[in-house]
C-alpha positions as CSV (number, residue, x, y, z in Angstrom):
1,X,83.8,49.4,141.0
2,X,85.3,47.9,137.7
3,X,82.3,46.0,137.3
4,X,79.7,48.7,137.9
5,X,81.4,51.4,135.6
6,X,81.8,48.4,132.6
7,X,78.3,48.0,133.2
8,X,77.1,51.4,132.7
9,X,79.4,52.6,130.0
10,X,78.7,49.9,127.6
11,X,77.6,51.5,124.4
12,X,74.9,49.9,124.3
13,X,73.1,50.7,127.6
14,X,73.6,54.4,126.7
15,X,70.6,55.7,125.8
16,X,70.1,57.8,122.8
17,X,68.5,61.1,123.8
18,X,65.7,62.3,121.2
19,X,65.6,65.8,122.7
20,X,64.1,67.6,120.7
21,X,60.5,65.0,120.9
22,X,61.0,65.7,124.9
23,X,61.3,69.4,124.4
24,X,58.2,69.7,122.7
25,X,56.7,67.7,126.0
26,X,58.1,68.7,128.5
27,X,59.2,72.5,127.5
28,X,55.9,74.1,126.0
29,X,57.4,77.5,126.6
30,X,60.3,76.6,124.2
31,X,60.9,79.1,121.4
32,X,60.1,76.7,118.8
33,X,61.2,76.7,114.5
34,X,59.7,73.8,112.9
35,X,60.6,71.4,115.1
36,X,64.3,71.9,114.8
37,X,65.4,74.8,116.9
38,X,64.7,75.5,120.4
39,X,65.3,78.2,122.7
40,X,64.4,78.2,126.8
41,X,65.8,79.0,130.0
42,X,66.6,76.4,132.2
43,X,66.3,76.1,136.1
44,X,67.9,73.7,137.9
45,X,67.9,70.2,135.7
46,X,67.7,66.8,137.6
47,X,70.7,64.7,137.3
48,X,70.4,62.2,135.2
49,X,71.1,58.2,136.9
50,X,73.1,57.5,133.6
51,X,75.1,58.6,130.8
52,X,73.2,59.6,128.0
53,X,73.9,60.7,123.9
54,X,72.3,63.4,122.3
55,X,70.7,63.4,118.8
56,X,71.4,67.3,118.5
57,X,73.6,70.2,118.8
58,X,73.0,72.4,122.1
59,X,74.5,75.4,122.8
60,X,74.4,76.1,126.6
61,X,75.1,79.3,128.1
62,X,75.2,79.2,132.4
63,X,73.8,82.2,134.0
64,X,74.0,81.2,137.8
65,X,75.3,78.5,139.6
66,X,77.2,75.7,138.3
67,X,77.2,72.1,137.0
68,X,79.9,69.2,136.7
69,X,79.8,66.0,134.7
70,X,81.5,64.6,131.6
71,X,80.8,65.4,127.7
72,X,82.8,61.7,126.0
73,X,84.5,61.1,129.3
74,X,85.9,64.3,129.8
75,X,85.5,66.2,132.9
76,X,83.9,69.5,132.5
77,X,82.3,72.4,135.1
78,X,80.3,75.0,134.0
79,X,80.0,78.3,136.3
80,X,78.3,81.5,135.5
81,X,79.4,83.2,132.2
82,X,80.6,79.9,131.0
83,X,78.9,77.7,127.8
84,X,79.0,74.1,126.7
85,X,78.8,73.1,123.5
86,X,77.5,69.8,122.4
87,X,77.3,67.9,118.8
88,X,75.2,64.3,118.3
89,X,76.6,61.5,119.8
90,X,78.5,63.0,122.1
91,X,78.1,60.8,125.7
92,X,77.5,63.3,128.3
93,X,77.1,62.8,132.0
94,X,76.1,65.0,134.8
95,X,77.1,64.7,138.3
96,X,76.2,67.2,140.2
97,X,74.1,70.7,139.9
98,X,73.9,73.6,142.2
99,X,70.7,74.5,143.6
100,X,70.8,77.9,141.9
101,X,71.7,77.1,138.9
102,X,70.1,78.6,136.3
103,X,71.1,79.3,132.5
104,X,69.7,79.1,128.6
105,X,69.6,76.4,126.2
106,X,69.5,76.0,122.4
107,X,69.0,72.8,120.6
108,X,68.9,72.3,116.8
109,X,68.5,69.3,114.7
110,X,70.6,68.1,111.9
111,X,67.8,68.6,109.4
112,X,68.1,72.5,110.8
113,X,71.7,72.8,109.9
114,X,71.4,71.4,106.9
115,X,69.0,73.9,105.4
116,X,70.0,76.0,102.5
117,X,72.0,78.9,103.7
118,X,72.9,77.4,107.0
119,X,75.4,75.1,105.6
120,X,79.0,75.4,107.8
C-alpha cells in the first residue's frame, strides 16, 4: 500500500489542472467573462483515477447529494447546502460521488482577481 500511495502522491505525477481551457471544451453552456470567470451547474462529475491541482479558485456550492475526497490531504464531504472552496495549487482528490448529486460551480482565474477593483 506504502508503495502505491508514494507513487501516486509524488508531486510530480500530480497533474496540474488548466480548468478553465477544459471549461471552455467541455462546458459550452458555462456562463463565461473573458475567459476568467465561469459559472454552470454541475451533475454528477466522474471521479477522477488521481489526485489533481487546480490552476484556479472555485467556489462550489452542493445542491443534492454528496461527494467525499480530500482538498491537500484533508478529508472533506460535501452534502446538500454545503460549499467547498478551493485556491491554485491546492491537491484535491475525489473518492466517491452520489448518483444524485448535483450542485453549481464558479471558477476564476488569477488574472480575474487581479483586475482593478477586485483586488482582496
Amino acid at each position: 500500500m506504502g508503495d502505491i500511495y508514494n507513487r501516486l502522491y509524488k508531486m510530480e505525477n500530480v497533474k496540474l489542472l488548466s480548468l478553465s481551457e477544459r471549461i471552455k471544451s467541455a462546458r459550452p453552456d458555462a456562463l463565461c467573462f473573458e475567459d476568467d470567470f465561469f459559472l454552470f451547474d454541475v451533475n454528477h462529475p466522474a471521479v477522477p483515477d488521481r489526485p489533481f491541482k487546480m490552476d484556479t479558485y472555485g467556489f462550489f456550492l452542493c445542491l443534492e447529494g454528496s461527494t467525499q475526497g480530500t482538498i491537500d490531504l484533508m478529508p472533506y464531504e460535501l452534502r446538500a447546502g454545503m460549499m467547498a472552496v478551493n485556491v491554485p495549487g491546492q491537491l484535491i482528490t475525489r473518492t466517491c460521488v452520489s448518483e444524485d448529486f448535483r450542485g453549481i460551480s464558479q471558477v476564476m482565474t488569477q488574472r480575474f482577481i487581479d483586475k482593478p477593483g477586485l483586488a482582496l
